[in-house]
C-alpha positions as CSV (number, residue, x, y, z in Angstrom):
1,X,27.8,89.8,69.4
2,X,28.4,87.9,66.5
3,X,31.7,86.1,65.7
4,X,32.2,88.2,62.8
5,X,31.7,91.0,64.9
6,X,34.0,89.5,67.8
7,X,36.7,89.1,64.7
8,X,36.4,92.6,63.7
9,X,36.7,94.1,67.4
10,X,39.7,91.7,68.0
11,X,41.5,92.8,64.9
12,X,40.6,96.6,65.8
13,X,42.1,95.9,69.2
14,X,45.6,94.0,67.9
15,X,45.6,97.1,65.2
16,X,45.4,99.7,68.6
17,X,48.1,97.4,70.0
18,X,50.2,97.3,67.7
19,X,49.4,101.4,67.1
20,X,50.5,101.9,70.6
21,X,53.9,100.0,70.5
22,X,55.4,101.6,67.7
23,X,54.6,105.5,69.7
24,X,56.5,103.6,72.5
25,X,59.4,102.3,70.3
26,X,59.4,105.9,68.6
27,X,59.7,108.3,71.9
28,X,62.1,105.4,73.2
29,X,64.6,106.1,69.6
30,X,63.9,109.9,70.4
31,X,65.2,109.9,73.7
32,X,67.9,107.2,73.0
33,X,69.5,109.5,70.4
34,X,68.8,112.9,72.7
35,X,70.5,111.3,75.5
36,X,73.3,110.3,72.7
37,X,73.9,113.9,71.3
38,X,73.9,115.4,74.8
39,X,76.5,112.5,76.1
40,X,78.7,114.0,72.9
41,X,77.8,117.7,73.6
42,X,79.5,117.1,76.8
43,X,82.3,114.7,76.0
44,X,83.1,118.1,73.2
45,X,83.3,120.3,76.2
46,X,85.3,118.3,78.2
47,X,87.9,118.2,75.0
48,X,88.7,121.9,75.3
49,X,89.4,122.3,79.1
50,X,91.6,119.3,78.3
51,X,93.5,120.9,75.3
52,X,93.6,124.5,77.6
53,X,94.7,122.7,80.7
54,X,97.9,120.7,78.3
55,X,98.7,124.2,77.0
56,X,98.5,125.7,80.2
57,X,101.1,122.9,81.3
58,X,103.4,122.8,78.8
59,X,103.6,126.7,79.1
60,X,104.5,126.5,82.5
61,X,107.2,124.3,81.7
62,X,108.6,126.8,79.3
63,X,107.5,125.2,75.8
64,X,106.2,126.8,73.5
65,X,103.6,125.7,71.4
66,X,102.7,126.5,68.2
67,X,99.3,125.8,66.2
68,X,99.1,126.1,62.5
């Protein structure tokens, strides 16, 4: 193998690096911001059972709320 030819393969091979790293860095932003909108899905959820369950106490105690 030439030197120009060991060039060329060692560029083609920091090019396929390089290549490969920013797949990894891509799936790693996917999942980061999946595992973000799921950890909000759920923190939503949890909102309502908390609103129900104040209403639920305050009606117990004989106030009355009213929503506008």
């Amino acid at each position: 193998m030439t030197p120009q030819q060991a060039l060329r393969e060692e560029r083609r091979h920091q090019r396929e690096l390089q290549r490969r790293r920013q797949v990894i860095e891509t799936v790693l932003a996917f999942i980061f911001v999946l595992a973000l909108l799921v950890a909000f899905a759920i923190a939503g959820t949890c909102d309502y059972e908390d609103e129900q369950a104040s209403l639920a106490y305050w009606e117990s105690q004989g106030v009355t709320i009213q929503r506008w």
